[in-house]
N, C-alpha and C positions, 0 to 999 in steps of 0.2 A: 500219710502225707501224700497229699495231689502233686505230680509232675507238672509244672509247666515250662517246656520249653524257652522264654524270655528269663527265667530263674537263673541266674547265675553258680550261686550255691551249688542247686542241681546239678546243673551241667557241670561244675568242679568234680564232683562225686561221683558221675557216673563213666569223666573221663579220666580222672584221675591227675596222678601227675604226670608230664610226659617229657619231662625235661630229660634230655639226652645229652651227652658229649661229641666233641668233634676230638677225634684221635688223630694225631700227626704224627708220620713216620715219612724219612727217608728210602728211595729205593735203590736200587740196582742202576738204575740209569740218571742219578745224581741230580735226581730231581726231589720233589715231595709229594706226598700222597696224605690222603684223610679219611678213615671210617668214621661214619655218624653210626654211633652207638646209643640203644636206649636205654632207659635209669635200671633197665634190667639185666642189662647186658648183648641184648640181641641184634645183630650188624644192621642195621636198617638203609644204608647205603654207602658206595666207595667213592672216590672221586677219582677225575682224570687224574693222568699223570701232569703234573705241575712245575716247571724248569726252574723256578726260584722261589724265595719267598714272598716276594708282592704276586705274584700270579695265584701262591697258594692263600694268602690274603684275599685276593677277591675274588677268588671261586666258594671261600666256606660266605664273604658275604654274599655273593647271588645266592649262594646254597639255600643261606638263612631267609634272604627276602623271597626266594620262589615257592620255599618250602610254606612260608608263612601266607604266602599271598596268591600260590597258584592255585588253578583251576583242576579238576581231574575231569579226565578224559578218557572214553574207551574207545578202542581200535580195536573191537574184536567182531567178528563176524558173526550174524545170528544163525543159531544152532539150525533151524529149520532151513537156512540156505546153503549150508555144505550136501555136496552128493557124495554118496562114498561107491565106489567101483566092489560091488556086490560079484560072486561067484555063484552059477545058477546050482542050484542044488541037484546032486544025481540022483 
């Protein structure tokens, strides 16, 4: 079977399912808190600390619409531009 890309199908198959949970727990500071967890169990992210429930409400919704709708982004610095402080060899 040919891969193409526009395949829906495919793309199901190759990513699988990736539906996760949002975990709600209270903390120490009487507020609430949230792991998003994957279908596999693996912490995939925590949330702020959250002072009620409508705050902890619309933090898992931005969660949901950034996580579905953001961009990625790298901040990392290219490898060929760090110098490293080298010791001369005796």
């Amino acid at each position: 079977m040919t891969h193409r890309p526009d395949d829906d199908t495919n793309q199901q198959r190759m990513v699988g399912n990736m539906s996760g949970k949002f975990i709600v727990f209270s903390d120490e500071r009487r507020g609430f808190r949230f792991d998003v967890v994957s279908d596999r169990g693996s912490l995939v992210a925590q949330s702020p600390w959250c002072p009620d429930k409508q705050a902890l409400v619309d933090t898992i919704e931005l969660a949901r619409e950034c996580v579905g709708t953001g961009l990625v982004s790298f901040n990392t610095v290219p490898f060929n531009t760090v110098s490293f402080n080298t010791v001369p060899a005796r």
